[in-house]
N, C-alpha and C positions, 0 to 999 in steps of 0.2 A: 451505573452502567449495567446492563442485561448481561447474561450470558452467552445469547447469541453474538453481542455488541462485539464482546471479548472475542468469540472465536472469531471472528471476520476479522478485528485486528490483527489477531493471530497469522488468519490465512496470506493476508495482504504481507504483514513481515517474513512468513517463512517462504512466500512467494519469489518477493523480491531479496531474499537472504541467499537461496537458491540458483537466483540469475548469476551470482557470482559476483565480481572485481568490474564485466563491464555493466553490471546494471541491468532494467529491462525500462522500455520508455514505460510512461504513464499511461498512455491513451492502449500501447497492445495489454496491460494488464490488465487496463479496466474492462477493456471486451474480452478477455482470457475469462473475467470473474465476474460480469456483470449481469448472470441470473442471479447471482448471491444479494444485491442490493436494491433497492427501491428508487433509485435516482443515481443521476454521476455526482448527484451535491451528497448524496450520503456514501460514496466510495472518497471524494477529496475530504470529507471533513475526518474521515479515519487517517488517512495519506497523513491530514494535515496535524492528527495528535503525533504519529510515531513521529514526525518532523521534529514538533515541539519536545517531544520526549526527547531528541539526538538520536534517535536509531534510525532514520531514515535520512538521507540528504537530496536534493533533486536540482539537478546542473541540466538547464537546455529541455527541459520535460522527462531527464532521464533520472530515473530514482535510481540511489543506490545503498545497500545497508552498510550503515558507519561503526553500530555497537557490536 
């Protein structure tokens, strides 16, 4: 994985780390950050590692950070 790879991960967790207790949906974050990526399949497939990792959870389209 790149370094750039890494900070997008990054942005996207301390994003949604920052929305707090209620979350922020999927769809306003990805247009909140979507000059940072090259498609909405390269902003899900980051969403979809922290998932995997357990630091992200997502109820109803709404992410929220769990770690």
């Amino acid at each position: 994985m790149s370094r750039g790879e890494l900070k997008m991960i990054r942005l996207i967790a301390d994003t949604i780390k920052d929305a707090g207790a209620d979350g922020i949906p999927s769809g306003m974050l990805y247009s909140a950050l979507m000059n940072n990526f090259s498609s909405v399949d390269a902003y899900q497939s980051f969403v979809d590692m922290l998932k995997r990792a357990g630091l992200v959870s997502e109820t109803g389209h709404v992410l929220r950070f769990i770690a």
